[in-house]
VEXLUMZA-919362 format. One record per residue (C-alpha): x negated, y negated, z negated. Coordinates in steps of 0.2 Angstrom, whole numbers, padded with zeros to 4 digits. Layout:
! residues N
<r <X,Y,Z>>
...
END
This chain:
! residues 623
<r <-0516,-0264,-0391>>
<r <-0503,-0260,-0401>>
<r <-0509,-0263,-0418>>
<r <-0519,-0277,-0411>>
<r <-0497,-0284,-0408>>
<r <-0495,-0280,-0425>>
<r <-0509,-0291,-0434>>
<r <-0503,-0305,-0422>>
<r <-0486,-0303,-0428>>
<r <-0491,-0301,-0446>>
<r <-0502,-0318,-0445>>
<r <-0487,-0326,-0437>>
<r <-0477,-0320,-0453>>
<r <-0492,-0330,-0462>>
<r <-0490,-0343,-0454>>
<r <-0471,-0346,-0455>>
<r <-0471,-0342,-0475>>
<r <-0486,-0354,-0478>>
<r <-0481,-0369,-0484>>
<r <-0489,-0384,-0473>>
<r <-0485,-0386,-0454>>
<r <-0498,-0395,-0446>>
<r <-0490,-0408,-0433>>
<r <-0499,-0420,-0421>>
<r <-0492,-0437,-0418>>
<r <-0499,-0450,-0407>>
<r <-0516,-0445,-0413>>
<r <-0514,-0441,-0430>>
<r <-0512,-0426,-0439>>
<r <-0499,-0425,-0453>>
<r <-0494,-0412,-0464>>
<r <-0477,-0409,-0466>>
<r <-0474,-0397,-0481>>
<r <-0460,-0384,-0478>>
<r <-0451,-0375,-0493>>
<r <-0447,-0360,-0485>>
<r <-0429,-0359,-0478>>
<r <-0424,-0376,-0488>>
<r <-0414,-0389,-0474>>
<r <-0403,-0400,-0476>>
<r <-0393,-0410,-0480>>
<r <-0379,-0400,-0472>>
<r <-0366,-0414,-0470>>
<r <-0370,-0430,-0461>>
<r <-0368,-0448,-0468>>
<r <-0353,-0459,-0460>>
<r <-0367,-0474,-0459>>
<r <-0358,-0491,-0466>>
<r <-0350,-0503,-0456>>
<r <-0346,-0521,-0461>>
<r <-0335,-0521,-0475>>
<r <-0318,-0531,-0477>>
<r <-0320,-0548,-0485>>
<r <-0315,-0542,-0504>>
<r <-0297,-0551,-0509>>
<r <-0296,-0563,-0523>>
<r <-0281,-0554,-0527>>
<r <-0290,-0540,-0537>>
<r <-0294,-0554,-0551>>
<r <-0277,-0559,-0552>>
<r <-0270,-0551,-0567>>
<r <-0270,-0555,-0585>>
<r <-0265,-0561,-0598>>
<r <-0264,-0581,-0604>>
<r <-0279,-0579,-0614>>
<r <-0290,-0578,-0601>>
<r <-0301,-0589,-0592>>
<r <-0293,-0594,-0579>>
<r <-0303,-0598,-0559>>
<r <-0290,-0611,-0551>>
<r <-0296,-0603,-0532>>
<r <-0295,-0621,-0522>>
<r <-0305,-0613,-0506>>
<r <-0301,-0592,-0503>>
<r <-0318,-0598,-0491>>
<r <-0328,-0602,-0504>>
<r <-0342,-0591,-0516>>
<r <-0330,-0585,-0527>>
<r <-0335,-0567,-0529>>
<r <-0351,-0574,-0535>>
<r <-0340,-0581,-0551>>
<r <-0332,-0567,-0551>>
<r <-0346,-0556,-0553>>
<r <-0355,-0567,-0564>>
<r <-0340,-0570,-0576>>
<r <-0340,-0549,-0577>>
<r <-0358,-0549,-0582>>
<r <-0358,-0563,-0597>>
<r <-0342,-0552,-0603>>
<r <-0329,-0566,-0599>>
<r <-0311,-0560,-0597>>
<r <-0303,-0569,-0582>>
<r <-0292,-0574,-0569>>
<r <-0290,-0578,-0551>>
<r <-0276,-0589,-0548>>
<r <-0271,-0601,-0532>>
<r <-0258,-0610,-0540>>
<r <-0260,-0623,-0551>>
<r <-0244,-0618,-0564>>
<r <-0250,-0603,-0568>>
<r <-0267,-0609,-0572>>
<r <-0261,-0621,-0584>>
<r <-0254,-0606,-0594>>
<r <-0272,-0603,-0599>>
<r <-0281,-0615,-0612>>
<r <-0298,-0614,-0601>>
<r <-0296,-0618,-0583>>
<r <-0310,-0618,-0571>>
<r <-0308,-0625,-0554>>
<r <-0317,-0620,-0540>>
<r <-0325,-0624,-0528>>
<r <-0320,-0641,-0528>>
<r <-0306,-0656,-0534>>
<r <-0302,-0667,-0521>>
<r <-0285,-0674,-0514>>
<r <-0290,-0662,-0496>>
<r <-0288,-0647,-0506>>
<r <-0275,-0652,-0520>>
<r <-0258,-0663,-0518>>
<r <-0254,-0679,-0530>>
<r <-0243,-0668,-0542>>
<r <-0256,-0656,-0543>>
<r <-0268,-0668,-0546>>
<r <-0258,-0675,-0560>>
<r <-0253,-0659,-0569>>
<r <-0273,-0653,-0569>>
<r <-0274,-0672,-0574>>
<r <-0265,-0670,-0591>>
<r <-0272,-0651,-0595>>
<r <-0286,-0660,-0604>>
<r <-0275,-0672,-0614>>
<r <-0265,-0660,-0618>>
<r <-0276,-0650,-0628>>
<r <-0284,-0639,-0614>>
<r <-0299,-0638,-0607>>
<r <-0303,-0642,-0590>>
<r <-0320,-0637,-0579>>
<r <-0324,-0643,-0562>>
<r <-0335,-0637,-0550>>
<r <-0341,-0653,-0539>>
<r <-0327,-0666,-0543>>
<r <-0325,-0676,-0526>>
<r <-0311,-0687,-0530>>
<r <-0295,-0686,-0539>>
<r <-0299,-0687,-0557>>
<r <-0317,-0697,-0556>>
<r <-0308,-0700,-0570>>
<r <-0301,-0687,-0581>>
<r <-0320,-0681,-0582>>
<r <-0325,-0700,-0586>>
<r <-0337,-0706,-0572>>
<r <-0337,-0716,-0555>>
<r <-0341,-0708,-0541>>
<r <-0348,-0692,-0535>>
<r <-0364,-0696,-0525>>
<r <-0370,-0681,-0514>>
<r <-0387,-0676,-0512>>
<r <-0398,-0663,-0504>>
<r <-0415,-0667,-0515>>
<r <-0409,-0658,-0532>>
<r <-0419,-0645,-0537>>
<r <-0418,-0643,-0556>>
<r <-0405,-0645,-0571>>
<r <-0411,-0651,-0586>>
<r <-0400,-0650,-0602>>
<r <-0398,-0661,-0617>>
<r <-0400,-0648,-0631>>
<r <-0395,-0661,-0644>>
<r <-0378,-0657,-0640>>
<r <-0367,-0643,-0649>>
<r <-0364,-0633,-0632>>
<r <-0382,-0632,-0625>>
<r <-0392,-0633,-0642>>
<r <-0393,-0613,-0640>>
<r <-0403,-0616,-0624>>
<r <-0420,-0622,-0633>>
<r <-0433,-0611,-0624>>
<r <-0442,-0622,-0609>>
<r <-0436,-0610,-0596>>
<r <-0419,-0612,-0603>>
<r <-0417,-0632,-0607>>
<r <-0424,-0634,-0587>>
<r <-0416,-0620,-0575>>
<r <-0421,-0619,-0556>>
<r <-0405,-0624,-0543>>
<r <-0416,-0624,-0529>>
<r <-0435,-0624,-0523>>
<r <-0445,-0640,-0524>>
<r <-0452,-0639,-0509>>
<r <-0436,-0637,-0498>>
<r <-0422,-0642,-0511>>
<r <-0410,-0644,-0497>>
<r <-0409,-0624,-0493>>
<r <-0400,-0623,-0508>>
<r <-0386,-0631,-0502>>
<r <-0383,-0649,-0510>>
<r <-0378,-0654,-0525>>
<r <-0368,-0670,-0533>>
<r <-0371,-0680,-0547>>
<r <-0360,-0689,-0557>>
<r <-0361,-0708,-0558>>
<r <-0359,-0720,-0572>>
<r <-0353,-0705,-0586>>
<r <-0345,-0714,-0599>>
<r <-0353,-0703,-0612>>
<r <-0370,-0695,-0612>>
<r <-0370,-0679,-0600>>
<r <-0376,-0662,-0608>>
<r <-0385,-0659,-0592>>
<r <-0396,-0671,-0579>>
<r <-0405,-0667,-0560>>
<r <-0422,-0668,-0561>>
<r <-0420,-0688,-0555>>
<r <-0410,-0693,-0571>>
<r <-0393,-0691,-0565>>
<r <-0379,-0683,-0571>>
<r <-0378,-0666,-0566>>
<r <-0365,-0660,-0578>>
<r <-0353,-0672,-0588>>
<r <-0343,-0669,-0603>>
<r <-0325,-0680,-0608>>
<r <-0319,-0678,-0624>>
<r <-0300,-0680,-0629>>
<r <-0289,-0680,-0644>>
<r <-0291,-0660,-0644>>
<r <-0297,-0657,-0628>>
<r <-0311,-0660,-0615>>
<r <-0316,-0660,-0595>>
<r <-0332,-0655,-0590>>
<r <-0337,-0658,-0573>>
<r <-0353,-0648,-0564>>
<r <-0362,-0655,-0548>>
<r <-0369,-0638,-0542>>
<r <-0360,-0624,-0533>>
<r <-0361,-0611,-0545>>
<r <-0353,-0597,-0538>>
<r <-0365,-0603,-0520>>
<r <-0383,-0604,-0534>>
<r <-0377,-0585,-0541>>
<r <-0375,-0577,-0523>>
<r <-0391,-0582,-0521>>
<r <-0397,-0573,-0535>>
<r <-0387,-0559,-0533>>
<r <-0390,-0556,-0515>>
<r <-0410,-0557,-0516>>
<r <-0409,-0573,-0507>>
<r <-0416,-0587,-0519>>
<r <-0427,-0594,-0505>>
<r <-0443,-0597,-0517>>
<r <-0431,-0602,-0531>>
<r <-0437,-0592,-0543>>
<r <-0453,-0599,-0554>>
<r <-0461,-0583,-0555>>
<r <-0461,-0566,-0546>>
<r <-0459,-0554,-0560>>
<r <-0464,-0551,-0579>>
<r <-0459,-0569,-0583>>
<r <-0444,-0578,-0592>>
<r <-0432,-0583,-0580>>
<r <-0415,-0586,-0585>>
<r <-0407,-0600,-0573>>
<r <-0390,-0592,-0568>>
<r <-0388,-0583,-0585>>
<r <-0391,-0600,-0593>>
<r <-0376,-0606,-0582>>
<r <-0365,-0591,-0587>>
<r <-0369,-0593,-0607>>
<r <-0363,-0611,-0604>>
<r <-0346,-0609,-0595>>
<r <-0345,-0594,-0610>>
<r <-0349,-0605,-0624>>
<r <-0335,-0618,-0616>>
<r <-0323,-0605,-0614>>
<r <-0323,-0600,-0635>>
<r <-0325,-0617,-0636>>
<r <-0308,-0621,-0629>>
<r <-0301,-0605,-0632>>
<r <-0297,-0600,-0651>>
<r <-0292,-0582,-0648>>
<r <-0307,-0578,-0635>>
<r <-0313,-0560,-0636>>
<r <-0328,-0557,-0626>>
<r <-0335,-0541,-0621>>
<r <-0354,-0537,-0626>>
<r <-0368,-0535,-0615>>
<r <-0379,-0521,-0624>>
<r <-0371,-0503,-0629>>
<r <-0367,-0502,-0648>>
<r <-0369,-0521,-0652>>
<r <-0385,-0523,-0649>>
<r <-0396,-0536,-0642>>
<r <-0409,-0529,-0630>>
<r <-0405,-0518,-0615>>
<r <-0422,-0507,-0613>>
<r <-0425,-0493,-0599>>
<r <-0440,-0487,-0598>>
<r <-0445,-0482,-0578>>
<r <-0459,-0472,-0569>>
<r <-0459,-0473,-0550>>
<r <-0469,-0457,-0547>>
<r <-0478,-0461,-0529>>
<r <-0497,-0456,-0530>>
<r <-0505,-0438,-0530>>
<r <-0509,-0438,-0549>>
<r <-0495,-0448,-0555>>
<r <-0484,-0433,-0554>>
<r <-0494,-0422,-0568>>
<r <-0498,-0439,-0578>>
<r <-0479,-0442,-0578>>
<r <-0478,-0425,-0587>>
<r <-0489,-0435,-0603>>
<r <-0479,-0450,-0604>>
<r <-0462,-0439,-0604>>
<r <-0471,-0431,-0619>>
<r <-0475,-0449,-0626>>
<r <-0456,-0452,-0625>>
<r <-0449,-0436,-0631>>
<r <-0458,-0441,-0646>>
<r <-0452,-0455,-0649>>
<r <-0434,-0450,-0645>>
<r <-0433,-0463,-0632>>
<r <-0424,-0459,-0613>>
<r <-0430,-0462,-0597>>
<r <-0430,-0464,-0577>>
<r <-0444,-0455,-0564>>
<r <-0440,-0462,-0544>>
<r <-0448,-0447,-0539>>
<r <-0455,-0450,-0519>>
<r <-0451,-0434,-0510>>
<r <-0467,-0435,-0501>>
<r <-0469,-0421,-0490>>
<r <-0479,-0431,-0478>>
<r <-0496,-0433,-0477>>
<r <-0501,-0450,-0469>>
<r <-0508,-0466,-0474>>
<r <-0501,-0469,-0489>>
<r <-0509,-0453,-0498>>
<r <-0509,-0434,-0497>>
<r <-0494,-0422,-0499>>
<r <-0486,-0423,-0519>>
<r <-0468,-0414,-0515>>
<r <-0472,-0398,-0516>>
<r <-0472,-0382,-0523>>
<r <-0483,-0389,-0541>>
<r <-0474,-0406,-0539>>
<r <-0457,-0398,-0538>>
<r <-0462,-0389,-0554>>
<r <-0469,-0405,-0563>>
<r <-0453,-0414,-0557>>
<r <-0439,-0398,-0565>>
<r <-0451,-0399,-0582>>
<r <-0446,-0418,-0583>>
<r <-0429,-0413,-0579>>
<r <-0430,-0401,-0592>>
<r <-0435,-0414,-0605>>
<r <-0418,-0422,-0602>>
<r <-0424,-0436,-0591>>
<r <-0416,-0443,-0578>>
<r <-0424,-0440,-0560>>
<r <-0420,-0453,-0546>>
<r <-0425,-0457,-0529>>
<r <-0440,-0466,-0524>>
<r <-0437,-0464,-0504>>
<r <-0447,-0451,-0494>>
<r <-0462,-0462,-0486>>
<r <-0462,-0475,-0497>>
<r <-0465,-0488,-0484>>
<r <-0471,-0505,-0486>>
<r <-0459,-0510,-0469>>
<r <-0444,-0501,-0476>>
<r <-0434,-0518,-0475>>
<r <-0436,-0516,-0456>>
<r <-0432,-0499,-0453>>
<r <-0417,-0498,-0444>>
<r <-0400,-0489,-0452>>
<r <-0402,-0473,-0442>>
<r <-0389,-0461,-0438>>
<r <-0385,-0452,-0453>>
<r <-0388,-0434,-0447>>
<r <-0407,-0434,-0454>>
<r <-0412,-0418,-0462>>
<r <-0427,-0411,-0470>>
<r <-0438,-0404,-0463>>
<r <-0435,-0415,-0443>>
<r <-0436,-0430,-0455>>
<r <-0453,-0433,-0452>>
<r <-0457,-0454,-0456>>
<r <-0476,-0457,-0454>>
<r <-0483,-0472,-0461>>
<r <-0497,-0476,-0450>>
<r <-0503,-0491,-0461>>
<r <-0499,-0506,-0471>>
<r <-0488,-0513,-0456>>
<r <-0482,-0498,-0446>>
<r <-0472,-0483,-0450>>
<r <-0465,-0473,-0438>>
<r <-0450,-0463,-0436>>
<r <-0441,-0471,-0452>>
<r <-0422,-0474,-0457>>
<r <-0413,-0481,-0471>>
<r <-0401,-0468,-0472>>
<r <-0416,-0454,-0468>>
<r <-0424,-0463,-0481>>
<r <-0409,-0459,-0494>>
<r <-0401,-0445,-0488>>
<r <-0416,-0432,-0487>>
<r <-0424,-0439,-0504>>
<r <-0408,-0436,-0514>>
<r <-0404,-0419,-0505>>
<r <-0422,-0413,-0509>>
<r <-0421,-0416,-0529>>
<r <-0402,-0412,-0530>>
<r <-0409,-0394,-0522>>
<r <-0422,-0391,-0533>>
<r <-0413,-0398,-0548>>
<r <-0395,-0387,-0546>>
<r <-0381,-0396,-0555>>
<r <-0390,-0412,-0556>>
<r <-0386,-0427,-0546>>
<r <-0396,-0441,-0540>>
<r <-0388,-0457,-0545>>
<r <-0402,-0471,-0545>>
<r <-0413,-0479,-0533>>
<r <-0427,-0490,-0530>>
<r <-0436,-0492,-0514>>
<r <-0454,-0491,-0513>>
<r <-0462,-0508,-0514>>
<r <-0445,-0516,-0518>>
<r <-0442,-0517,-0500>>
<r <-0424,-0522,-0498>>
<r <-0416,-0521,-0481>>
<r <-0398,-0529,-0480>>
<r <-0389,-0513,-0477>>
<r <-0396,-0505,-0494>>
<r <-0381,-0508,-0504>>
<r <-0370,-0500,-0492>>
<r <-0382,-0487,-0488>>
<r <-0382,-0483,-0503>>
<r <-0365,-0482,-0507>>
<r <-0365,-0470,-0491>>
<r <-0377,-0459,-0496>>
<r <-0367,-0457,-0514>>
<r <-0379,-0467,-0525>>
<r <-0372,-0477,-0538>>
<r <-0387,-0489,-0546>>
<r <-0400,-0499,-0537>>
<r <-0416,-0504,-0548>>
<r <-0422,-0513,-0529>>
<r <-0427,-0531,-0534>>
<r <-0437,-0541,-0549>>
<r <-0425,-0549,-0562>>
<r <-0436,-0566,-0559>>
<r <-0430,-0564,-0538>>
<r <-0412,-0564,-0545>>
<r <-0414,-0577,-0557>>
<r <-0405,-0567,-0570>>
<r <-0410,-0555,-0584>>
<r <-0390,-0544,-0582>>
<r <-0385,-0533,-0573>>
<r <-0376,-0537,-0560>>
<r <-0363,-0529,-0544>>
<r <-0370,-0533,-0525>>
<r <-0361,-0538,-0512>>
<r <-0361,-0527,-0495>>
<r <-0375,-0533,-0482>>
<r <-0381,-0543,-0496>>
<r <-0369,-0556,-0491>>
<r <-0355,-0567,-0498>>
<r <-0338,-0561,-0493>>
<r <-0336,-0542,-0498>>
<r <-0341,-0535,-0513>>
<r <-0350,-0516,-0514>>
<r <-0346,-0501,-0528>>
<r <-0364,-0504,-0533>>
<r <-0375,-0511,-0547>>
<r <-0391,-0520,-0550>>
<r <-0401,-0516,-0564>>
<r <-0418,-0527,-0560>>
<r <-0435,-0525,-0563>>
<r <-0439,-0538,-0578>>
<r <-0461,-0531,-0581>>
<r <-0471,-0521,-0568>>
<r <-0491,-0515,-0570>>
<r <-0497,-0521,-0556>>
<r <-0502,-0540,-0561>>
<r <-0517,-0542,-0567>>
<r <-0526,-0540,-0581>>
<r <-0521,-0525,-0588>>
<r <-0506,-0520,-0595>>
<r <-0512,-0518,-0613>>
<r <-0516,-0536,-0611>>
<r <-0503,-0540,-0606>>
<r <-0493,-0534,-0622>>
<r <-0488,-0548,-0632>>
<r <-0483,-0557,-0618>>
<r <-0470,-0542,-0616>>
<r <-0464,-0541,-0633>>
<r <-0462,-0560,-0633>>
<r <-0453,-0559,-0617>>
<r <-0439,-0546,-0623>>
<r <-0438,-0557,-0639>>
<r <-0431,-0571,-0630>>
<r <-0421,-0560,-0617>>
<r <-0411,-0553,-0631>>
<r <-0406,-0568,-0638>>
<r <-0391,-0567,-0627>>
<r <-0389,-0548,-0624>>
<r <-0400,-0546,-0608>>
<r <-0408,-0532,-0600>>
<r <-0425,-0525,-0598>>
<r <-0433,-0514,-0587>>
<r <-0448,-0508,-0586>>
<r <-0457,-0501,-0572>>
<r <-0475,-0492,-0576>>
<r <-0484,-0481,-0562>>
<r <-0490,-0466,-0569>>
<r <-0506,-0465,-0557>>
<r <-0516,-0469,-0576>>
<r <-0518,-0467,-0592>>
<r <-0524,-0478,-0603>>
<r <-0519,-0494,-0607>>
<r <-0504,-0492,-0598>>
<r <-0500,-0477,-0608>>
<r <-0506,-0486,-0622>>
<r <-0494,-0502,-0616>>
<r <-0480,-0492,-0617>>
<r <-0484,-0483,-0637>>
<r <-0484,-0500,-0643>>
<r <-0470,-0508,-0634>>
<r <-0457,-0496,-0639>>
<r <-0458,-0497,-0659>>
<r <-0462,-0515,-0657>>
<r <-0442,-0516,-0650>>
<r <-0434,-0502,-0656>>
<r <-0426,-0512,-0672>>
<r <-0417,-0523,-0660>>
<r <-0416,-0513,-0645>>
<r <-0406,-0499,-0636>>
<r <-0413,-0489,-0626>>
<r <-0406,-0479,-0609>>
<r <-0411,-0472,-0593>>
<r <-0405,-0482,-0576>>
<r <-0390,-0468,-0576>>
<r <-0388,-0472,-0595>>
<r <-0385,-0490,-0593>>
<r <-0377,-0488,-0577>>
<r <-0364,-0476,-0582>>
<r <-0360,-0489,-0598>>
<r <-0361,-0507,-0587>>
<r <-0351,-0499,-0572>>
<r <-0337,-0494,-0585>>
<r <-0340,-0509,-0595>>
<r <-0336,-0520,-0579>>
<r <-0318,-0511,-0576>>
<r <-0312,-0517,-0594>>
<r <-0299,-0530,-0595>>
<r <-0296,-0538,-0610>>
<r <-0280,-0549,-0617>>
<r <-0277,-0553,-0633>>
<r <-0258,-0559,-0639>>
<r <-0254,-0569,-0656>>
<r <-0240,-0568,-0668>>
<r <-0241,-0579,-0681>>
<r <-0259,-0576,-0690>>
<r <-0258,-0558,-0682>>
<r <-0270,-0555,-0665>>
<r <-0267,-0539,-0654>>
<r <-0283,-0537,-0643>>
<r <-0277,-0526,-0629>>
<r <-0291,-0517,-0621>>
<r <-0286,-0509,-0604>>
<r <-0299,-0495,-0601>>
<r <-0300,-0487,-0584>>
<r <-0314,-0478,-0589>>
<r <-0322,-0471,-0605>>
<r <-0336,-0479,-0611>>
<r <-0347,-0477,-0628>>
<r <-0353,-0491,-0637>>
<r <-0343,-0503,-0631>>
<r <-0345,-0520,-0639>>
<r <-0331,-0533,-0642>>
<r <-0337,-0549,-0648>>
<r <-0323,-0560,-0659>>
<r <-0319,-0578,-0666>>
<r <-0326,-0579,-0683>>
<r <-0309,-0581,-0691>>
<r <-0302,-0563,-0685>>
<r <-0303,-0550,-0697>>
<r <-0302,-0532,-0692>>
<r <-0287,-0522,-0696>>
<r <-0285,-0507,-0688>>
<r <-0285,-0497,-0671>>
<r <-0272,-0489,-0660>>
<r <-0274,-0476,-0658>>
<r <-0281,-0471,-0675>>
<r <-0293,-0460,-0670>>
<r <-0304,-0471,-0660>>
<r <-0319,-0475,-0672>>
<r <-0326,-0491,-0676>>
<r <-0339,-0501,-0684>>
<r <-0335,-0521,-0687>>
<r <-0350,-0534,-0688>>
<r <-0347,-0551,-0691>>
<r <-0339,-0556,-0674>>
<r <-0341,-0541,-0667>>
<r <-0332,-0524,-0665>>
<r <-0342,-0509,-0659>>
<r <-0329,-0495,-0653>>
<r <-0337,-0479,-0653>>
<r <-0331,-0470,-0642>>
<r <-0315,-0478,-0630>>
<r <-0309,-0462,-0619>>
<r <-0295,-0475,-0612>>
<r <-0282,-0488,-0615>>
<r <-0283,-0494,-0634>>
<r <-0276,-0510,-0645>>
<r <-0287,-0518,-0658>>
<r <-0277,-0527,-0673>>
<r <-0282,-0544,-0681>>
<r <-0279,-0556,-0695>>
<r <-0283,-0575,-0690>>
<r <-0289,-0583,-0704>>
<r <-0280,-0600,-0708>>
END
């Protein structure tokens, strides 16, 4: 009997060190993989509440060379300028009072003139900003200074769907591609979801920008030295859309396509601002000066993607290129597929480590209804964290904070020293408490929607709840080509390289997301891609890029004159590598303070090596 006791005991012992539990759940038997004496996370999440409406105030500093954002409505999208001025790399302000936005050369007002919002003598100073020299941009001109900006009347309308530029003009001849010359403000089938628009009647000269019906959309009046451009969209209203993952069929393709309509917008109010502006410094969009963005991302969420990841890493090596693996922490067995988390799949995942690549999240169940799944508590832990996805429609036992918080302690534990910066949800299912979530959990960069879905080919910064009002420590880096649309990948090649051509004509982003569940021609998509870019290209992990953009969008930048001398004074929160500063034509480089910051000067550009803090760039202005 009692060695009988013993062999039950040492069976027991068997059981408890082997590493799959069976567990039964409403019918169905799932096997939850346990790593011996590995739980956590110890510490709970505090899960997000709604955030505080972000003040205008934090842009209100700066110097006179800025762009200045005369604030008519604190109400209003602002943040969506705001956070699309940071991504095209235009220095500004934030001001509510028209005197101090007259000190600036470039004023924008938004959202809108009308005598509601400004008084007669405001009126009249904004009035003479244009004949004075200045430049003056107003965002839906209702009635003041009809005008100032040389048309009648403003005529509202909720039918206008498209803006179509007139690239015979100076300012818009860069936008020559067809996706560019006619960019999307709402969708044709339900144009007044996107909020109205005015157009501009009787323009005294020919506007740079029509609706799709004829009418002026955007209307240009020149003076002596100056000029008053008036814009009948809600800009900062079209790029909250955008940024928030709310375009409401917008968008004229999914993914893998060119689509460039609020980066087109941006590049426009840029090209007004050096325009107007003759000491305007500009900050770059690509580390070290160059003109495509490019990382390169594996989402590793199928039983033989986690050994075939291990042949495009050495694909990479090779080619001495970084990348991203959003690892799924799969434990489960369910619908989806079989256990990949475990013991060899820990070991695959610390051999790509190894390699130097970056490892990031891609959730635990990977769920096709994770945009449903409620917040949760934030006191999941591994192993009780058991989400079982039952099929396409239905996965139990889910959060979105189980979701982060178990799948970033599990590589952070097998990866010690590491941390787990990056995520991207299985599916691109985007629940509206993912940025805050996020922020939560400690993430810093979301890869959780397609570039064509946000309308833009930047990065940019979300908004909490994916709303309008408060503004999340968080950035976008979205998707621009997948693998999943037909035909092949390998076919689709020259499309691809075409498509990064004409995204880095303006300094955009592209990200790249290639399953590793082949070979093949997706294998083989990705051989060819890399040296067909690499002259023109940079390329960087999500953490890579994210470390640089997030530092990048913290610079301010003022530039002071004295005589034909220009001080650019760069105030740097944070040290960044590679940062770019594009210049007028006529400065010359000088020197650096300190002296020990290293340089490189292009024309019109400065690339500053590396900026470990505060610095000053010294100019001479050409006659």
């Amino acid at each position: 009997m009692r060695r009988i006791s013993l062999v039950v005991v040492v069976l027991l012992l068997i059981i408890v060190g082997v590493v799959a539990t069976i567990v039964h759940w409403g019918g169905h038997k799932n096997v939850v993989y346990i790593f011996p004496g590995v739980t956590g996370p110890s510490q709970p999440t505090t899960p997000p509440v709604r955030a505080l409406p972000t003040s205008w105030e934090n842009y209100a500093k700066g110097s006179s060379s800025r762009l200045a954002v005369l604030l008519t409505d604190v109400d209003s999208d602002w943040l969506g300028i705001a956070h699309g001025l940071k991504a095209i790399g235009i220095p500004f302000v934030i001001t509510r009072a028209v005197s101090s936005a007259l000190k600036h050369r470039v004023v924008l007002v938004y959202p809108l003139i009308s005598g509601k919002v400004l008084d007669p003598d405001a009126l009249r100073a904004l009035a003479n900003h244009p004949q004075q020299g200045g430049t003056l941009i107003g965002v839906n001109v209702l009635g003041g200074l009809n005008k100032v900006f040389g048309f009648d009347e403003a005529v509202a309308a909720h039918n206008h769907y498209e803006i179509r530029f007139d690239g015979s003009q100076r300012i818009t001849a860069e936008f020559s591609d067809p996706r560019e010359s006619t960019i999307r403000i709402a969708s044709p089938t339900n144009a007044a979801a996107g909020g109205g628009a005015y157009s501009y009647s009787n323009p005294r000269t020919s506007p740079i920008a029509h609706f799709e019906d004829g009418t002026a959309a955007i209307t240009m009046q020149s003076y002596v030295s100056g000029r008053a451009y008036a814009i009948g969209v809600d800009i900062g209203h079209l790029l909250l859309k955008g940024y928030n993952n709310r375009e409401e069929n917008i968008a004229r393709s999914y993914v893998d396509e060119f689509e460039p309509s609020l980066d087109v917008l941006l590049r426009l109010i840029r090209n007004i601002y050096l325009e107007g502006e003759n000491s305007a410094v500009t900050l770059g969009t690509v580390p070290f000066g160059r003109s495509l963005a490019v990382a390169l991302t594996h989402d590793i969420d199928y039983t033989r993607s986690i050994e075939n990841a291990l042949v495009y890493g050495k694909l990479e090596k090779s080619q001495g290129v970084p990348a991203t693996y959003f690892v799924q922490t799969k434990y489960v067995r369910d619908w989806n597929d079989d256990v990949f988390f475990n013991a060899h799949g820990v070991e695959c995942m610390k051999a790509l480590d190894a390699s130097g690549f970056e490892i990031a999240s891609h959730s635990v169940s990977h769920s096709r209804v994770f945009s449903k799944f409620p917040l949760g508590k934030g006191d999941e832990t591994y192993p009780q964290y058991v989400p079982f996805v039952k099929d396409a429609k239905i996965t139990k036992d889910g959060t979105v904070l189980g979701e982060l918080r178990v799948s970033k302690f599990l590589i952070e534990h097998f990866l010690p020293g590491r941390i787990v910066d990056s995520f991207r949800p299985g599916h691109l299912q985007n629940p509206y408490s993912l940025p805050g979530s996020l922020v939560a959990t400690g993430y810093r960069y979301s890869s959780s929607v397609t570039a064509n879905n946000s309308l833009t080919h930047l990065p940019f910064q979300l908004n909490d709840n994916r709303e309008t009002r408060a503004e999340a420590k968080m950035y976008e880096f979205p998707l621009t080509v997948e693998d999943e649309k037909p035909p092949k990948m390998i076919q689709r090649l020259p499309e691809a390289i075409d498509l990064a051509r004409k995204i880095s004509r303006y300094g955009g982003a592209f990200i790249i997301l290639i399953h590793p569940d082949v070979l093949a021609e997706k294998f083989e998509f990705e051989r060819e891609f890399i040296p067909a870019v690499k002259d023109f290209a940079w390329f960087g992990s999500i953490r890579d890029f994210g470390n640089w953009w997030s530092a990048r969008d913290q610079i301010g930048v003022d530039v002071t004159a004295s005589g034909n001398d220009r001080l650019v004074l760069l105030t740097v929160p944070k040290g960044i590598s590679g940062l770019a500063v594009q210049v007028p034509p006529s400065f010359r480089f000088v020197s650096a303070d300190p002296a020990s910051v290293r340089v490189s000067v292009k024309e019109g550009m400065v690339v500053i090596k590396d900026a470990p803090g505060d610095l000053a760039l010294r100019f001479r202005a050409k006659d």
